[in-house]
Each structure stands twice: as structure tokens, then as C-alpha cells.
ROPA-663842 format. One record per residue (C-alpha): residue number from 0; residue in three letters; x, y, z. Coordinates in steps of 0.05 Angstrom, whole numbers, plus 32768, in hexadecimal, padded with zeros to 4 digits. Layout:
<pts>
PT seq type    x    y    z
PT NUM  Ala    X    Y    Z
...
</pts>
This chain:
<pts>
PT seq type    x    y    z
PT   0  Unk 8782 757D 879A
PT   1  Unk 87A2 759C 8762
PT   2  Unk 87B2 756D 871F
PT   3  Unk 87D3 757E 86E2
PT   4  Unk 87CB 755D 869E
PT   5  Unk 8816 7562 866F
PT   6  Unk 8829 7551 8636
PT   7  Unk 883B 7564 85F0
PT   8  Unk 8806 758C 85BC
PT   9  Unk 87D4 7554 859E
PT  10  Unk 87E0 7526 85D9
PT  11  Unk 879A 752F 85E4
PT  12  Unk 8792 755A 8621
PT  13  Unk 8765 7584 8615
PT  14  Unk 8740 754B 85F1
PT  15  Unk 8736 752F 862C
PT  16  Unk 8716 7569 864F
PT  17  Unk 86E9 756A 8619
PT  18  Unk 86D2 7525 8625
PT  19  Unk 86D6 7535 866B
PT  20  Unk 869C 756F 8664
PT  21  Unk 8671 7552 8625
PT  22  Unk 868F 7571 85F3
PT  23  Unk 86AA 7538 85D0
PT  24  Unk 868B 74ED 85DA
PT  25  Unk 86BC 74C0 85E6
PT  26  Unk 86BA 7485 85B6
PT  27  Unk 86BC 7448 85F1
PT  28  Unk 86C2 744F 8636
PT  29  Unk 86A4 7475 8675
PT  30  Unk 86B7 74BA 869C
PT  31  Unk 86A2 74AF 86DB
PT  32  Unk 8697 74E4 8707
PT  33  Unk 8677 74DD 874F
PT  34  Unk 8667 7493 873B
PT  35  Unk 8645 74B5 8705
PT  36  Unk 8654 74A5 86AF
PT  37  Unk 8656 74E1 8693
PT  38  Unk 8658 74CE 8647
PT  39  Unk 861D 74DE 8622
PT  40  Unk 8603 751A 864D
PT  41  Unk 85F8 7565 863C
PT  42  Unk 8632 7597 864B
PT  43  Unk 8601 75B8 8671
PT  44  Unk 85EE 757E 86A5
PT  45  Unk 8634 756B 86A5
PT  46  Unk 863E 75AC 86BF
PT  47  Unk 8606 75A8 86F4
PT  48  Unk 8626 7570 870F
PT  49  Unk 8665 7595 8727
PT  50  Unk 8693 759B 86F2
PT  51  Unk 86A4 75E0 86D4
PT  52  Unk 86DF 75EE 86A4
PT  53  Unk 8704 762B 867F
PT  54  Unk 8728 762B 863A
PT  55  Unk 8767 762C 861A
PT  56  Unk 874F 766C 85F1
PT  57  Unk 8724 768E 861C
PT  58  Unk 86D7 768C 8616
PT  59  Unk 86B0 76D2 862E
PT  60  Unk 8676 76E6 861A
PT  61  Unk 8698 7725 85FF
PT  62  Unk 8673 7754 85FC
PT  63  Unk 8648 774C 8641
PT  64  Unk 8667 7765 8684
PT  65  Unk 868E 773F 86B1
PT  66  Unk 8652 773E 86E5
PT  67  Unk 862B 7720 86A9
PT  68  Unk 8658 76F2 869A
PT  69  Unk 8664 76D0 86D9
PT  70  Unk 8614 76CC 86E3
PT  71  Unk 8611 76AD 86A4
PT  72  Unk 863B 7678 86C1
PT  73  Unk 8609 766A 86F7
PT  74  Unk 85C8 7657 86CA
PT  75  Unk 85D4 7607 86DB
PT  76  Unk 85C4 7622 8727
PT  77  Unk 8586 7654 8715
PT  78  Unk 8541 7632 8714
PT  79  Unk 851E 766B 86F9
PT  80  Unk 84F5 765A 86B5
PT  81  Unk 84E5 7684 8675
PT  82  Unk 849C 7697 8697
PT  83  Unk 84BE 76B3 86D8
PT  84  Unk 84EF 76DE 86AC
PT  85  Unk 84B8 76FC 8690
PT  86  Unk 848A 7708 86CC
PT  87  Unk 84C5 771E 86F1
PT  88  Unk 84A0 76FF 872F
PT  89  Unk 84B6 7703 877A
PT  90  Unk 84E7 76C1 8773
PT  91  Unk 8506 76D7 8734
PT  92  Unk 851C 770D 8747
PT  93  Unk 8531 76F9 8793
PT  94  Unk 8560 76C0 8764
PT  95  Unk 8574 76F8 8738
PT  96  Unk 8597 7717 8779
PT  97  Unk 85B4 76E8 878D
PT  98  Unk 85D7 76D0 8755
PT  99  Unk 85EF 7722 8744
PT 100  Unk 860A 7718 8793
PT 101  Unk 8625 76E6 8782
PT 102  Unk 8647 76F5 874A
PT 103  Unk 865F 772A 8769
PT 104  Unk 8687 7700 87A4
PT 105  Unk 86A1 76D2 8767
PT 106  Unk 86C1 7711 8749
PT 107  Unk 86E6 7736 8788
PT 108  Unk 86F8 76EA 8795
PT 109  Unk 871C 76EB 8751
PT 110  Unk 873A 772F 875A
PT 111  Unk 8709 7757 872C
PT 112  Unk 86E0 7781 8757
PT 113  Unk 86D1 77BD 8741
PT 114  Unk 86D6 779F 86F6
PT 115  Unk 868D 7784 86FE
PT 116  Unk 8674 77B7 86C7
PT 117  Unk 86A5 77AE 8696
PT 118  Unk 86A1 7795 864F
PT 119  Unk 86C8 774B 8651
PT 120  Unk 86E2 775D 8612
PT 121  Unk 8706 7795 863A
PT 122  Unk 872C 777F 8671
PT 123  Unk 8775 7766 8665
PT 124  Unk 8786 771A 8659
PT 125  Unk 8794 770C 86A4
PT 126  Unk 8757 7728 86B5
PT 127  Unk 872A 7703 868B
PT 128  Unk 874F 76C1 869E
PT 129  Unk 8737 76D3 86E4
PT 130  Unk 86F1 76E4 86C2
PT 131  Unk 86EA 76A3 869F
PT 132  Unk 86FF 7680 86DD
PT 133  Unk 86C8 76A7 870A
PT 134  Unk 8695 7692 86D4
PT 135  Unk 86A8 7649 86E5
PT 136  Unk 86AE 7649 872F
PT 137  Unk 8661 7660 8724
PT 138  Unk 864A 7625 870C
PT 139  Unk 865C 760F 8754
PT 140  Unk 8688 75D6 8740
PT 141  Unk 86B5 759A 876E
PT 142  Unk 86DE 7592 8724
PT 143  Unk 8700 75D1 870B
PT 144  Unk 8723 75C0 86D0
PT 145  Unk 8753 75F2 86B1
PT 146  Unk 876F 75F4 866C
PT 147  Unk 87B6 7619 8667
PT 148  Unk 87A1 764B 86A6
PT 149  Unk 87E4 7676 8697
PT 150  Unk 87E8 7674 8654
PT 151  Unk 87FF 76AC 8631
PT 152  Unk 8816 76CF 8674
PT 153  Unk 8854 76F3 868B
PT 154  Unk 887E 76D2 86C5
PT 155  Unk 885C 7700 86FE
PT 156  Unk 8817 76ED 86E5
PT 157  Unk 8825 76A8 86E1
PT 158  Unk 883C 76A7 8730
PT 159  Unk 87FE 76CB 873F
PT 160  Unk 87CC 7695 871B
PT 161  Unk 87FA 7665 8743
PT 162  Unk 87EC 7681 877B
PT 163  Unk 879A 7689 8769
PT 164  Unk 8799 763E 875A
PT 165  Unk 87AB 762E 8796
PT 166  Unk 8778 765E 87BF
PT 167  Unk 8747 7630 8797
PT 168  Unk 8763 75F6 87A9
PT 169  Unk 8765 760C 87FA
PT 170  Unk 872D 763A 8802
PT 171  Unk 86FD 761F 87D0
PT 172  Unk 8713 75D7 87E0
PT 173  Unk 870A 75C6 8796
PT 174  Unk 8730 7593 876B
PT 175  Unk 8759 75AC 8737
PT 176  Unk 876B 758E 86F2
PT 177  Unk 8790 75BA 86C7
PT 178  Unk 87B2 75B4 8685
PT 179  Unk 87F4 75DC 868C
PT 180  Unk 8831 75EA 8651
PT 181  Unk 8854 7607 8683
PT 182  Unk 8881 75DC 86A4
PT 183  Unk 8899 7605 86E5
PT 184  Unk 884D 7611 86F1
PT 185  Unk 883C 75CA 86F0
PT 186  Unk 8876 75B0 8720
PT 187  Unk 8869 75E7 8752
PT 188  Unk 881A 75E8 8757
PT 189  Unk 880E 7595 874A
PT 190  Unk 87FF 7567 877D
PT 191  Unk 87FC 752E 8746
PT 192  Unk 880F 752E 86FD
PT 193  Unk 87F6 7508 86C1
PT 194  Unk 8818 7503 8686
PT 195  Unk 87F3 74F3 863B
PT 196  Unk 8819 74E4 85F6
PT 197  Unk 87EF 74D1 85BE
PT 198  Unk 87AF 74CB 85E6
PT 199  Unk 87D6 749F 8612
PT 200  Unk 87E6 74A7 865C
PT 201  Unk 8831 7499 8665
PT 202  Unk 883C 74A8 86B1
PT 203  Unk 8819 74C6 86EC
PT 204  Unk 882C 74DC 8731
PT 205  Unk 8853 750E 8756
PT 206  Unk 8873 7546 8735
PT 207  Unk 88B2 752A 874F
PT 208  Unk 88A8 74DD 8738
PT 209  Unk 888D 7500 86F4
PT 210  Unk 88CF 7521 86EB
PT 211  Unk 88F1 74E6 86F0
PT 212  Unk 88CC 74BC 86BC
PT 213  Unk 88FC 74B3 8686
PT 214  Unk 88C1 74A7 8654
PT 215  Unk 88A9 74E6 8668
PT 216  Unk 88EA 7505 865F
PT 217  Unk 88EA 74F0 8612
PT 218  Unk 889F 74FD 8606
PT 219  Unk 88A1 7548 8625
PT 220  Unk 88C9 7567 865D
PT 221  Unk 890F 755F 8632
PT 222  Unk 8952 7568 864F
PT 223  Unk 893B 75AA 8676
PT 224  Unk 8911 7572 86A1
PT 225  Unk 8944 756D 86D9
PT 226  Unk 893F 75BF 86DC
PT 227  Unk 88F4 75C0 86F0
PT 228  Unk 88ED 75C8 8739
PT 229  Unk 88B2 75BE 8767
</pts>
């Protein structure tokens, strides 16, 4: 399933991702996830419970190679200690492989092999979305939540994130939350849409009943509404 989160800047969006991954603690209330409240735990066991996330700006670790960065990603997976990183003993290093193979797969997967090597500082904008992306898919998750995915792209790069979204979606079989600006993007990848104003949610459901919410209408989509197409 693929959801999308709209509505204006300071509606809270990406607030509520923040929440959503321990960021932020919400003031009352629960985020329940598998049955599970979420408020009040680490970022990192958050994350070891299936729920991964990118950024609105993106957040490499620069200067470290794309391999690197993607088997950074998988450290809530790795039960390797301090003492085996020194010894370099027999599991170590068997984990160690693996999670370089793996990173590997996560990167052709993405469209960057061959780019393993490369400075993340380096590659072009696209690219590095994909990067960041990789990094989160190796955390593993069943919640990939994505903050403006096509920001700052040109048309053809936005129809090819489209289209990656949705290979996540199929062959990963993950759920999908993103937060999305761009309105053609939203009606054409969404299976549902919710829409926040002031922290508030002011209608949810199909990209076609969403369209059609004249409260919407006022809040965000504007006249160009009725031009949006699924």
C-alpha cells in the first residue's frame, strides 16, 4: 500500500514523521505500531522494529561510500559487539560479508551498481535519493516512510521515482507513507490520501474522494484541484 500525507508547509507533516520515528515525543497520546506504543522509545529500537525513514534534506554520511553508507543502515540487524570488532573473530567477519552482500543487492536494486565505491558526497541528487533510500530499505523495514521523495527533481526524474515507489510497494511488499508537494505525484502513485492543516487531519481517502473535498480545496489543492489526474 502506498499513502501519501498533503497538506500546506507547517501543517505538521513532517512533524508527524518525527513523532512517528522518536524524534519528537508527542505531548499525549500513543503511536501504535504492530499493537505496539511507540512513544518514549529510542530512534534506534524504533527502527529495529520495522520502521525506516528518509529526509526532506537528505542525510548521507558524506564523505563515506555508498557501500558504506547503506551498511551503516543495517547496524539495528548486526549482532556483532565492540570485543568481536576487535578480535575480528570467525562470526564477525562471516556477518561482515554478509551485510557488504548485502549491501550490494540493496544498491543494483536502487539502480547504483557500479557506484558502490563512490564518495556520497559525489553522486548527483537523484542518485543519492536512491542512496538514502537503500540505506533505509537496510534496516529491513514493513514501514517506509518518505519525506518529499521527488523533491527538487526534473519531470523525467520524478516519473522514474514514481515508478521506483511502486517496485517497493509490489516487489518488496512494503507499506508506503510519503509526504509529497507534488500534487500529480500524489494522485497518480496513492492508494489513500490524508490531508493535515494546522496539525489537524481534515480528510482522508481516495485520491479521487480527496479531490473532491471542498475543505481540502480551500486548505491546499486551489482551483488547479480539478486538473490533477490519477
Amino acid at each position: 500500500m502506498i499513502a501519501s500525507l498533503i497538506g500546506p508547509n507547517g501543517a505538521g507533516k513532517t512533524t508527524f514523521f518525527n513523532c512517528i520515528t522518536g524524534f519528537y515525543r508527542p505531548e499525549k497520546g500513543a503511536i501504535l505500531f504492530d499493537d505496539e506504543d511507540l512513544v518514549g522509545l529510542r530512534t534506534d529500537l524504533i527502527t529495529a522494529r520495522g520502521i525506516a525513514r528518509t529526509f526532506q534534506n537528505i542525510r548521507l554520511f558524506a564523505n563515506m561510500t555508498a557501500l558504506e553508507n547503506v551498511m551503516v543502515g543495517q547496524h539495528t540487524r548486526m549482532k556483532a559487539g565492540l570485543l568481536g570488532a576487535v578480535l575480528r573473530d570467525a562470526t564477525t567477519m562471516a556477518e561482515e560479508k554478509r551485510v557488504t552482500r548485502r549491501a550490494r543487492e540493496l544498491l543494483e536494486f536502487v539502480g547504483l551498481k557500479g557506484r558502490e565505491n563512490e564518495l556520497a558526497k559525489n553522486l548527483a541528487y537523484g542518485s543519492q535519493r536512491r542512496l538514502e533510500i537503500a540505506r533505509a530499505l537496510a534496516t529491513d523495514p514493513k514501514l517506509l516512510l518518505l519525506d518529499e521523495p521527488t523533491a527538487g527533481m526534473n519531470p523525467q526524474e520524478n516519473a522514474e521515482m514514481v515508478g521506483f515507489i511502486r517496485r517497493l510497494r509490489d516487489e518488496l511488499k512494503l507499506t508506503i507513507l510519503l509526504i509529497e508537494h507534488h500534487m500529480k505525484v500524489v494522485m497518480t502513485i496513492s492508494d489513500r490520501v490524508t490531508v493535515l492543516d494546522f496539525g489537524e487531519k481534515i480528510a482522508e481517502g481516495t485520491p479521487t474522494e480527496v479531490q473532491k473535498n471542498p475543505r481540502v480545496r480551500e486548505a491546499y489543492l486551489g482551483k488547479e484541484y480539478g486538473e490533477i489526474t490519477a
